[in-house]
MMTF fields as JSON, N, C-alpha, C and O atoms, coordinates in Angstrom:
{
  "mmtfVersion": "1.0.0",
  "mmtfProducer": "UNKNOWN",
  "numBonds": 455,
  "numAtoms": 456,
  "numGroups": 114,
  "numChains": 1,
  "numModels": 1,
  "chainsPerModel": [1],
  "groupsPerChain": [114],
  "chainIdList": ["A"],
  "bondAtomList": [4, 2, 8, 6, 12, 10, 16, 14, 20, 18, 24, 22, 28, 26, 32, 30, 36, 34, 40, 38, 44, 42, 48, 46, 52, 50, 56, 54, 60, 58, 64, 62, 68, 66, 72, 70, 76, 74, 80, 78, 84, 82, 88, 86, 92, 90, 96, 94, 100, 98, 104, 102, 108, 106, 112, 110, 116, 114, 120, 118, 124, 122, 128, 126, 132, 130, 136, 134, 140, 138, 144, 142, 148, 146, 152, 150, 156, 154, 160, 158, 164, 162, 168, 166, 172, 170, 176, 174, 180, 178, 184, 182, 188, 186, 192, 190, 196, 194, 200, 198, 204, 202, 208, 206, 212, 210, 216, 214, 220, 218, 224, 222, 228, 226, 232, 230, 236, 234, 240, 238, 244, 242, 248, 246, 252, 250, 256, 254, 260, 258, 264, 262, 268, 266, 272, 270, 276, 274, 280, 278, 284, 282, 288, 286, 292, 290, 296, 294, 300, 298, 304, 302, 308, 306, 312, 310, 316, 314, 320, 318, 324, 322, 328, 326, 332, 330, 336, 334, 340, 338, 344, 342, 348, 346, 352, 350, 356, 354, 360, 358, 364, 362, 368, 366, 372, 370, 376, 374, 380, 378, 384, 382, 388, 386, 392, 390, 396, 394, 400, 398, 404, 402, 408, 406, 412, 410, 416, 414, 420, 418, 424, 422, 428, 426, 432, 430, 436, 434, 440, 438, 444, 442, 448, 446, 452, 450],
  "bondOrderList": [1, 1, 1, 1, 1, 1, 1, 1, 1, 1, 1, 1, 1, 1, 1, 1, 1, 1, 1, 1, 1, 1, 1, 1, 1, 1, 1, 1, 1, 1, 1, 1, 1, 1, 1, 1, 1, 1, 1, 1, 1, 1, 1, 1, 1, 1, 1, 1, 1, 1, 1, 1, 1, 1, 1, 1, 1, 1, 1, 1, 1, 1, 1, 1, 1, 1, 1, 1, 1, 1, 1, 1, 1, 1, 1, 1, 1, 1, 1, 1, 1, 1, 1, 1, 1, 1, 1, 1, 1, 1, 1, 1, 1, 1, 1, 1, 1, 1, 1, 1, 1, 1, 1, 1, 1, 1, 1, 1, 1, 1, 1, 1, 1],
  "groupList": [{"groupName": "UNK", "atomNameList": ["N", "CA", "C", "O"], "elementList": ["N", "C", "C", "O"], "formalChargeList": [0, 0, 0, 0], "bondAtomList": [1, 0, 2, 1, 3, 2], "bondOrderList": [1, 1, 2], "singleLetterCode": "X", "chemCompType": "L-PEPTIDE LINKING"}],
  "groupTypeList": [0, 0, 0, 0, 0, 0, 0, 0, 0, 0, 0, 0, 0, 0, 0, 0, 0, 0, 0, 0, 0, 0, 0, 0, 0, 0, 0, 0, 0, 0, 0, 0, 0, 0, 0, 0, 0, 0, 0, 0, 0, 0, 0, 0, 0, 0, 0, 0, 0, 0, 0, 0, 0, 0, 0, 0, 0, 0, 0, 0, 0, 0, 0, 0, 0, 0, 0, 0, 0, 0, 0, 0, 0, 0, 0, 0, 0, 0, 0, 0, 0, 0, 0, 0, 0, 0, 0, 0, 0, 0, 0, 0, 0, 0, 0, 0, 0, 0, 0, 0, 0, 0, 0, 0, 0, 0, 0, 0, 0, 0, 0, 0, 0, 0],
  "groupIdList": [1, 2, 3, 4, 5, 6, 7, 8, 9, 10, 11, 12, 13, 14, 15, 16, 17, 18, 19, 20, 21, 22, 23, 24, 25, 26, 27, 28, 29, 30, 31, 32, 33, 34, 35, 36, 37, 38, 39, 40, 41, 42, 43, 44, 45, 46, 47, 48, 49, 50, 51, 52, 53, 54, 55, 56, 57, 58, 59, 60, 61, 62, 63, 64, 65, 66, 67, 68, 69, 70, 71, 72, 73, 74, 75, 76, 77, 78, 79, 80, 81, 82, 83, 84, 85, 86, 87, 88, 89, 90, 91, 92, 93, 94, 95, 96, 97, 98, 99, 100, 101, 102, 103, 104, 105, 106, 107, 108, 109, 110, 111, 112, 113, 114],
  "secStructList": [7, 7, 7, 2, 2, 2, 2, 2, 6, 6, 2, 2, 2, 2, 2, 2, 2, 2, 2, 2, 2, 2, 2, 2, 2, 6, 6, 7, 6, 6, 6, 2, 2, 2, 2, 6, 6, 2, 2, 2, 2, 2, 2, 2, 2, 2, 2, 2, 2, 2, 6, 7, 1, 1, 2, 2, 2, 2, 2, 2, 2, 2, 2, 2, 2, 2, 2, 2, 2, 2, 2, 2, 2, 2, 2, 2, 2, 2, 2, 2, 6, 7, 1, 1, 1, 7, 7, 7, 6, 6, 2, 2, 2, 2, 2, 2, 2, 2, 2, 2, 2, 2, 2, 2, 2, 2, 2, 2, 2, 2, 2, 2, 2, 7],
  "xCoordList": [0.843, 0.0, 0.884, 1.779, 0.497, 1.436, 1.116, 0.23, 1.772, 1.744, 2.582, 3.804, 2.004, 2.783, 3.504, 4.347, 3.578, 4.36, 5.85, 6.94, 5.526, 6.795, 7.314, 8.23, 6.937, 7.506, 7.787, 8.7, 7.338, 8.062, 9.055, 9.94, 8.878, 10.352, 11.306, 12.169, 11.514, 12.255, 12.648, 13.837, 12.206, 12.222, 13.319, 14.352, 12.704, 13.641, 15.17, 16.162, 15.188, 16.512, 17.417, 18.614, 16.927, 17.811, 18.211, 19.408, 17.646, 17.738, 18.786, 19.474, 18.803, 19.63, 21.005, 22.04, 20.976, 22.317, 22.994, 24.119, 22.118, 22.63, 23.377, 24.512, 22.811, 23.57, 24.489, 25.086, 24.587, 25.424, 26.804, 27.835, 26.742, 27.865, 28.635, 29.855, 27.451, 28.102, 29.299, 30.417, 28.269, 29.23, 30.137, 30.912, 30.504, 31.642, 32.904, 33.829, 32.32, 33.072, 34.023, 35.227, 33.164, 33.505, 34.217, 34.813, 33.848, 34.505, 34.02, 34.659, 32.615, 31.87, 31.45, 30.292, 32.415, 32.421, 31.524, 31.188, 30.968, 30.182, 28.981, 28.363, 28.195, 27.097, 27.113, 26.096, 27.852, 27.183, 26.677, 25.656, 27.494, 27.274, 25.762, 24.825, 25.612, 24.749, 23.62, 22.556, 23.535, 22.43, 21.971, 20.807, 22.951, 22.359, 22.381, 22.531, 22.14, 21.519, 20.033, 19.185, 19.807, 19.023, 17.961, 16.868, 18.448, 17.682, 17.141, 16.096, 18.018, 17.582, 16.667, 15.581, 16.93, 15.99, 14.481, 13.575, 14.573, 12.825, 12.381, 11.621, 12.89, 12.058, 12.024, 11.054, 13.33, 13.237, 11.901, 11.126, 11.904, 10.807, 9.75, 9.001, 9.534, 7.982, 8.005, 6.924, 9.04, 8.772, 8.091, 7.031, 9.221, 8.656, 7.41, 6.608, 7.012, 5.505, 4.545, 3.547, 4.673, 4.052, 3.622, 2.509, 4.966, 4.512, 4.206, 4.679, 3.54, 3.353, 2.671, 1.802, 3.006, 2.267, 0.83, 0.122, 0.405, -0.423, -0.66, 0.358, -2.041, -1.512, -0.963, -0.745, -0.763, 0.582, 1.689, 2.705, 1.872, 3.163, 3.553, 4.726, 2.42, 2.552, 2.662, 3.294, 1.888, 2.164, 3.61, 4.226, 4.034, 5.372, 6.343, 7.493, 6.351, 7.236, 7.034, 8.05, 6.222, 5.622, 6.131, 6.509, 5.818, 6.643, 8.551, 9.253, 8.817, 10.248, 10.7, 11.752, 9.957, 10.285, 10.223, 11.031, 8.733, 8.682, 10.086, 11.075, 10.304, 11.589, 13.018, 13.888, 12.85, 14.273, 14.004, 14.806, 12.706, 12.684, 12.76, 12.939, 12.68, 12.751, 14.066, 14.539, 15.289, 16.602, 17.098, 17.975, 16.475, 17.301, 17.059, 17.761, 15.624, 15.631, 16.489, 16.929, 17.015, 17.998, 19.048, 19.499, 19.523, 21.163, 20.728, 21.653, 19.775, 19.564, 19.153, 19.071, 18.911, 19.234, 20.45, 20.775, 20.997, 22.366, 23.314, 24.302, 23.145, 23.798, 22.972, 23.777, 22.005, 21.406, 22.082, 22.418, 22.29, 22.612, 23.906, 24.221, 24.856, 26.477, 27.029, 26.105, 27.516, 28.095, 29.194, 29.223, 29.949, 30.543, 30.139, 30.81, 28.553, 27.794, 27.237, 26.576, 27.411, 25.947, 25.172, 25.312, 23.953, 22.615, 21.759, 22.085, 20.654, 19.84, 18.646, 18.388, 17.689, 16.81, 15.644, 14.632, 15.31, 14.818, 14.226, 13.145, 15.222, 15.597, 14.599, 13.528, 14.98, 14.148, 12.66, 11.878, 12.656, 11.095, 10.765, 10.055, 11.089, 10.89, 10.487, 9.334, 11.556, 11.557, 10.326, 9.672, 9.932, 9.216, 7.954, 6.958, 7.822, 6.254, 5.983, 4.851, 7.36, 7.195, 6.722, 5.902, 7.288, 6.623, 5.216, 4.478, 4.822, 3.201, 2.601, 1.83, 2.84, 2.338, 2.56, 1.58, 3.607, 3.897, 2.679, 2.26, 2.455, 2.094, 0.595, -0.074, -0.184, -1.533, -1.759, -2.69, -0.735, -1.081, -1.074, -1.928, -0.029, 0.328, -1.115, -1.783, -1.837, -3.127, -3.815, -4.093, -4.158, -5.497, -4.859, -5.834, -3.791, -3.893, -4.301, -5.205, -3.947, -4.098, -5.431, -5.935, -6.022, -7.54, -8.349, -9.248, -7.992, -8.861, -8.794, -9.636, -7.371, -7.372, -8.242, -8.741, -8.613, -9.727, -11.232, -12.231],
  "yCoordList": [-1.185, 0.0, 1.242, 1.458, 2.103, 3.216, 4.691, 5.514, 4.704, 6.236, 7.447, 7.452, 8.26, 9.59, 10.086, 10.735, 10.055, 10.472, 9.872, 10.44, 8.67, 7.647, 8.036, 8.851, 7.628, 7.891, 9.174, 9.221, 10.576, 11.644, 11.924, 12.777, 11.329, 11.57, 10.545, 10.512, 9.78, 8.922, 9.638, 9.421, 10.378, 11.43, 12.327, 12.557, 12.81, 13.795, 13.278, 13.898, 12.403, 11.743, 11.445, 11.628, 10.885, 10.555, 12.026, 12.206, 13.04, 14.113, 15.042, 15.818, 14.789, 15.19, 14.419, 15.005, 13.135, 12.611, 12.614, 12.119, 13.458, 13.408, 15.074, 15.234, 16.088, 17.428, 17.596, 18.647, 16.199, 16.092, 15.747, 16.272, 14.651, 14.336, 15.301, 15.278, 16.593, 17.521, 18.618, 19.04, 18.801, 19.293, 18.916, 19.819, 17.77, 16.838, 17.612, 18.36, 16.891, 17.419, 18.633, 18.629, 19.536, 20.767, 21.382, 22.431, 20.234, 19.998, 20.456, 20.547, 20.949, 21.402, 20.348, 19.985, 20.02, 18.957, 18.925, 17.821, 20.385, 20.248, 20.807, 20.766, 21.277, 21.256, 20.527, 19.933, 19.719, 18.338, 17.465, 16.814, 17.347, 15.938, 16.778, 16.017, 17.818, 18.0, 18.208, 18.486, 18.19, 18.266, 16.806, 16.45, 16.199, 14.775, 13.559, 12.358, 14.392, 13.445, 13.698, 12.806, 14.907, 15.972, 15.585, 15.129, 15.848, 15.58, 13.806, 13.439, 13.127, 11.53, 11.275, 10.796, 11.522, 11.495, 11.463, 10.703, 12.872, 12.99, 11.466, 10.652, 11.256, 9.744, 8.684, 7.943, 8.584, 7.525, 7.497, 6.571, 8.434, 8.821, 8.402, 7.698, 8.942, 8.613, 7.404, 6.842, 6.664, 5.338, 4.674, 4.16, 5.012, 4.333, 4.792, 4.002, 5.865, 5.953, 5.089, 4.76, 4.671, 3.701, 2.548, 2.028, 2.197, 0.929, 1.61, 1.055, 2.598, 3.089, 2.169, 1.518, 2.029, 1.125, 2.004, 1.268, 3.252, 3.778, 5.269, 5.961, 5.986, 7.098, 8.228, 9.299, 7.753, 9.346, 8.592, 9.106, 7.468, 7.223, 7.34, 7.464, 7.298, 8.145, 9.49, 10.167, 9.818, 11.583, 12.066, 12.919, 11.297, 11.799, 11.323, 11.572, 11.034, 9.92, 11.443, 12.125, 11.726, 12.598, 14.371, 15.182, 14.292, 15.489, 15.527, 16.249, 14.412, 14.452, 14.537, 15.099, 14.018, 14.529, 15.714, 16.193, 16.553, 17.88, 18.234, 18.393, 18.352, 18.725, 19.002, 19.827, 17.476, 17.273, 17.959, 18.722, 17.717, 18.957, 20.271, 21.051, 20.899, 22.779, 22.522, 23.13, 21.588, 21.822, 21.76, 22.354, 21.15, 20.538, 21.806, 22.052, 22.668, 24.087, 24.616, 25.573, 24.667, 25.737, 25.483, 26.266, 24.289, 24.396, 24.187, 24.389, 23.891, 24.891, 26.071, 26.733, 26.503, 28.274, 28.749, 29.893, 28.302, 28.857, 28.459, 29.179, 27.362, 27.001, 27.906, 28.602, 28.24, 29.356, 30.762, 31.306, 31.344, 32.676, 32.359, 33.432, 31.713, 31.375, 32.132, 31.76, 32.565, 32.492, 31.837, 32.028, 31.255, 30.135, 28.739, 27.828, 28.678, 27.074, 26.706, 27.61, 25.594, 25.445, 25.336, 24.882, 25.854, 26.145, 25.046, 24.616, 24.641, 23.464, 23.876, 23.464, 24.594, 25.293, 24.343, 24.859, 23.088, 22.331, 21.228, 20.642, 21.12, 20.333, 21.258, 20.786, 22.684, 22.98, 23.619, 24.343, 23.232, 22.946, 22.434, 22.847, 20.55, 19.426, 19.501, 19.412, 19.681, 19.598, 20.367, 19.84, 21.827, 22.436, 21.871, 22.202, 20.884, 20.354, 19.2, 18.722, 18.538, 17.442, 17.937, 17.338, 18.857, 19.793, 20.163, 19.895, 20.732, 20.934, 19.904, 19.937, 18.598, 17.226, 16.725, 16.326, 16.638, 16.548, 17.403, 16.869, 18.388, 19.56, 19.001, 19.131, 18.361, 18.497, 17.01, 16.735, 16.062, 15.186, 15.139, 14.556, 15.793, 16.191, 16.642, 15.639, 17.629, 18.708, 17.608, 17.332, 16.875, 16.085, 15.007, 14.576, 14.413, 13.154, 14.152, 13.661, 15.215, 15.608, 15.84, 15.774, 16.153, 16.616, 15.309, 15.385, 14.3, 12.714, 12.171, 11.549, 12.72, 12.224, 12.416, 11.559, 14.043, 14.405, 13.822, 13.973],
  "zCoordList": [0.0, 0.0, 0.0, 0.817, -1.1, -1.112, -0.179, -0.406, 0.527, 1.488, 1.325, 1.468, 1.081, 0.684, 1.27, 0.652, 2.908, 3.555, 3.338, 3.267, 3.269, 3.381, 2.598, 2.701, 1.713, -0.035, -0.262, -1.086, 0.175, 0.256, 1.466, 1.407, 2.277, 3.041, 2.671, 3.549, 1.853, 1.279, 0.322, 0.092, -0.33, -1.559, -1.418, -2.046, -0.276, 0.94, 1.196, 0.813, 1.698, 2.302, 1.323, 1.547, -0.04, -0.883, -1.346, -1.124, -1.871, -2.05, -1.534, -2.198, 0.087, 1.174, 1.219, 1.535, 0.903, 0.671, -0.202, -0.264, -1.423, -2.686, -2.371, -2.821, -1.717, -1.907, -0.691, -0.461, 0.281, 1.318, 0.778, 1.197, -0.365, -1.265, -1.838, -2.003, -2.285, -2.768, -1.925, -2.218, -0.627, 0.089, 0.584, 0.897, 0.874, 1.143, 0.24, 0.553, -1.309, -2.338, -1.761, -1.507, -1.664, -1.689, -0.095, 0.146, 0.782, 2.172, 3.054, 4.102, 2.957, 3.622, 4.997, 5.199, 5.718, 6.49, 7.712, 8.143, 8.504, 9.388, 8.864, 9.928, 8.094, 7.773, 7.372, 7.73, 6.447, 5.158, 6.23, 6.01, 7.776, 8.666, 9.342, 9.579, 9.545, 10.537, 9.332, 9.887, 8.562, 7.736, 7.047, 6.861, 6.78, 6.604, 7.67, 7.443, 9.207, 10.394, 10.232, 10.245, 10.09, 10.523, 9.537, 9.874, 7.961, 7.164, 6.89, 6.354, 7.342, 7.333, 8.294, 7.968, 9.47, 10.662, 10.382, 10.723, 9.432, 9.954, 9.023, 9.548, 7.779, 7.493, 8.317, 8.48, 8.966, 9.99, 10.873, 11.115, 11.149, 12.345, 12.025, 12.703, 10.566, 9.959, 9.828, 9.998, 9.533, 9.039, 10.887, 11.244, 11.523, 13.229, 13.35, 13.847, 13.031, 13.479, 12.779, 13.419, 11.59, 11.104, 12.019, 12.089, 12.848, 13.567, 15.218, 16.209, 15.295, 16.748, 17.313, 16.734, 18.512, 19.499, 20.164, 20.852, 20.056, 20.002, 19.805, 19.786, 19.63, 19.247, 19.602, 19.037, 20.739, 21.545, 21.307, 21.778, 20.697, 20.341, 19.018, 18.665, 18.144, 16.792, 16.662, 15.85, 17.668, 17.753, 17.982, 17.342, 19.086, 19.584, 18.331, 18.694, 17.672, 16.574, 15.416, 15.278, 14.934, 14.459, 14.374, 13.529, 15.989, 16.31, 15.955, 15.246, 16.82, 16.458, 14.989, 14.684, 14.166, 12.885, 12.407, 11.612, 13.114, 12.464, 13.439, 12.722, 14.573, 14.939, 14.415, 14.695, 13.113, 12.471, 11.421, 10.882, 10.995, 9.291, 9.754, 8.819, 11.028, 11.245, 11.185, 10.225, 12.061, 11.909, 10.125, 9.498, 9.889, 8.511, 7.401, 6.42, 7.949, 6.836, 7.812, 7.176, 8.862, 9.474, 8.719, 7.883, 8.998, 7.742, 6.408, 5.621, 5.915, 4.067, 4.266, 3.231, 5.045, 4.982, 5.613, 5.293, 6.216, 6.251, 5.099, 4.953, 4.217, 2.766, 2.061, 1.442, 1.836, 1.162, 1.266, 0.214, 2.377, 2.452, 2.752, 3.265, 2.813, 2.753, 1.237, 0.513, 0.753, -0.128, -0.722, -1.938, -0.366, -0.248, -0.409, -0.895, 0.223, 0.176, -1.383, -1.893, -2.125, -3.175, -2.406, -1.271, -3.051, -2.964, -3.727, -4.834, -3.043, -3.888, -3.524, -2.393, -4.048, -3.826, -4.173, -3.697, -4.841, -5.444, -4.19, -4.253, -3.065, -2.055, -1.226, -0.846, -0.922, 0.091, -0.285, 0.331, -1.105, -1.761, -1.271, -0.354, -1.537, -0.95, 0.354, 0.777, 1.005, 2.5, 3.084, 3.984, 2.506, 3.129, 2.735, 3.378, 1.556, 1.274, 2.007, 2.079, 2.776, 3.213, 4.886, 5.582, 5.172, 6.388, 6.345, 7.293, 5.36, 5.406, 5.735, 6.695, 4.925, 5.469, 6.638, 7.268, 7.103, 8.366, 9.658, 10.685, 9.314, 10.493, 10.251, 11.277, 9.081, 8.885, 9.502, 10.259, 9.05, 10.235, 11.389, 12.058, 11.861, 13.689, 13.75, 14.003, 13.64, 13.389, 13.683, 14.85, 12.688, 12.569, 13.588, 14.204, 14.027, 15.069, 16.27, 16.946, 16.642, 17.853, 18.199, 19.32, 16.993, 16.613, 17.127, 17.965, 16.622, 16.366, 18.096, 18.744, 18.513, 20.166, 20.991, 21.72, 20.932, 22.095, 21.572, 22.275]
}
């Protein structure tokens, strides 16, 4: 069964390891690492919430991801306004659409609880 979330934060991650490579390249050694924990994370998360053992444990699974996607636009906006950093503007598209989804489910599980 196909789920959008998954499959866009999978979207995400490969995406993120693909412009983490880049910065490597270029030796960008502590953002490339703190951006592709940051940016892998939040799929992880989603994927664990899949198997929540209930729903404040999907919620919390949930949250920690939106947690890792606000860090992960913090260091693509600091590679954004760096002059020195490439820029992948394509990526934080992504990320920020994978956030809207993120926040409307958080919304509606918290909603469905009470």
């Amino acid at each position: 069964m196909k789920n959008p979330v998954v499959d866009k934060s999978i979207e995400v991650a490969l995406m993120i390891i693909n412009y983490c490579e880049v910065l490597q390249a270029e030796r960008k050694y502590v953002i490339s690492r703190q951006l592709l924990k940051s940016g892998t994370s939040i799929g992880a998360n989603i994927h664990e919430a899949q198997n929540a053992e209930s729903k404040a444990d999907f919620i919390h699974k949930i949250k920690i991801a939106t947690k890792e996607l606000e860090e992960t636009k913090y260091w693509l906006v600091l590679c954004e306004k760096s002059k020195t950093y490439p820029t992948h503007l394509d990526l934080s598209k992504k990320v920020n659409e994978l956030g809207l989804i993120l926040y409307k489910i958080l919304s509606t599980s918290i909603k469905s609880r009470k």
